[in-house]
N, C-alpha and C positions, 0 to 999 in steps of 0.2 A: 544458483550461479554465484561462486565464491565472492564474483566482484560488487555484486548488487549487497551480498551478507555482507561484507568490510564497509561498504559505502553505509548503510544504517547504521552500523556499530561505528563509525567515525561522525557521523550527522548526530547520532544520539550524544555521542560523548560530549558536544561541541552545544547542543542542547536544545537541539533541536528536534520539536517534537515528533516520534516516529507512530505508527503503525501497521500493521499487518492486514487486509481484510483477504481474506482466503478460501476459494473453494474444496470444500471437504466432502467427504462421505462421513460417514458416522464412525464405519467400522474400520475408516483405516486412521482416526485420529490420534490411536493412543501409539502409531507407527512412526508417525510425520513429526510428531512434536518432539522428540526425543533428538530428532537430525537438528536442530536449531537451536542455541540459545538464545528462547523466545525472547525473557525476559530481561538481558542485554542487550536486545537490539528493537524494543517493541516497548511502547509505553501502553500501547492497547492490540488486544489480537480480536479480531471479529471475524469469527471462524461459522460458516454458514451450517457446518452440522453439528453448530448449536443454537443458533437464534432463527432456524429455516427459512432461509433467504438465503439467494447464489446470487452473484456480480452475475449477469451485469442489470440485475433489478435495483433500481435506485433505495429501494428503501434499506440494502445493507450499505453503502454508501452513509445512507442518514444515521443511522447506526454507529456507525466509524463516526461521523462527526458530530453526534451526540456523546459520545463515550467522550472522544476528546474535548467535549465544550467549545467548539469549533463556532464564531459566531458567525465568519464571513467568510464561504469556501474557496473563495478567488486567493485566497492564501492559503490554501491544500494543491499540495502536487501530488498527484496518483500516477505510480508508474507500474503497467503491466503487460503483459506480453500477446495481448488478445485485444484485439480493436473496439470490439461489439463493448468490451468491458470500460476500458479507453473515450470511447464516445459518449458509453452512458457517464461517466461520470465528469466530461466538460461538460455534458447538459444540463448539470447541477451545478455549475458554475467552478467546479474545480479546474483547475491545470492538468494536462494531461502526457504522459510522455508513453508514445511506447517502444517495448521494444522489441525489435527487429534483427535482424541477423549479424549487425555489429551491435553490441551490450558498450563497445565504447561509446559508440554515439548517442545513445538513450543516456550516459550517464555524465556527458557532457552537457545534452540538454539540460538533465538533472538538476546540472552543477549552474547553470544558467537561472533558470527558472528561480532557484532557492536566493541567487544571490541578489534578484531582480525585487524579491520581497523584502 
């Protein structure tokens, strides 16, 4: 969704810390990453067909916030488009936003959320 890519690549510019955690297959990884600049808008990618863990198992979550040195996840906002994924990660103590059929309203909550840390 173009508006979720612009909203990272403006959060990262601004410096705020970003990441990716993403459900993959193996064989279609070397497909996907090419559509993105990752590394513009991503300070970490945790890509599940490579560390074999899929959202919404809490341990690529830890993952993600291990990579970023993450001490206190109540100041992590995960935002994704699948609830099951969503729920598991405010059980972990992150903020959760998902989104739903308006992307503006996910990205206002977004814009809440980030500014309430």
């Amino acid at each position: 969704r173009p508006s979720f890519v612009e909203r990272a690549r403006r959060l990262r510019a601004a410096g705020v810390r970003t990441a990716l955690v993403t459900n993959n297959a193996r064989e279609f990884r070397d497909r996907w990453r090419p559509l993105l600049p990752l590394s513009e808008l991503f300070e970490l990618v945790v890509d599940s067909s490579e560390v074999g863990v899929r959202k919404p198992d809490p341990a690529i979550f830890r993952l993600a916030l291990g990579g970023l040195a993450v001490a206190d996840p109540r100041r992590v906002v995960f935002v994704d488009d699948f609830e099951a994924n969503v729920r598991a990660a405010r059980a972990l103590g992150l903020q959760g936003v998902l989104v739903g059929a308006d992307p503006a309203s996910a990205l206002a909550e977004l814009d809440a959320l980030i500014e309430g840390l």
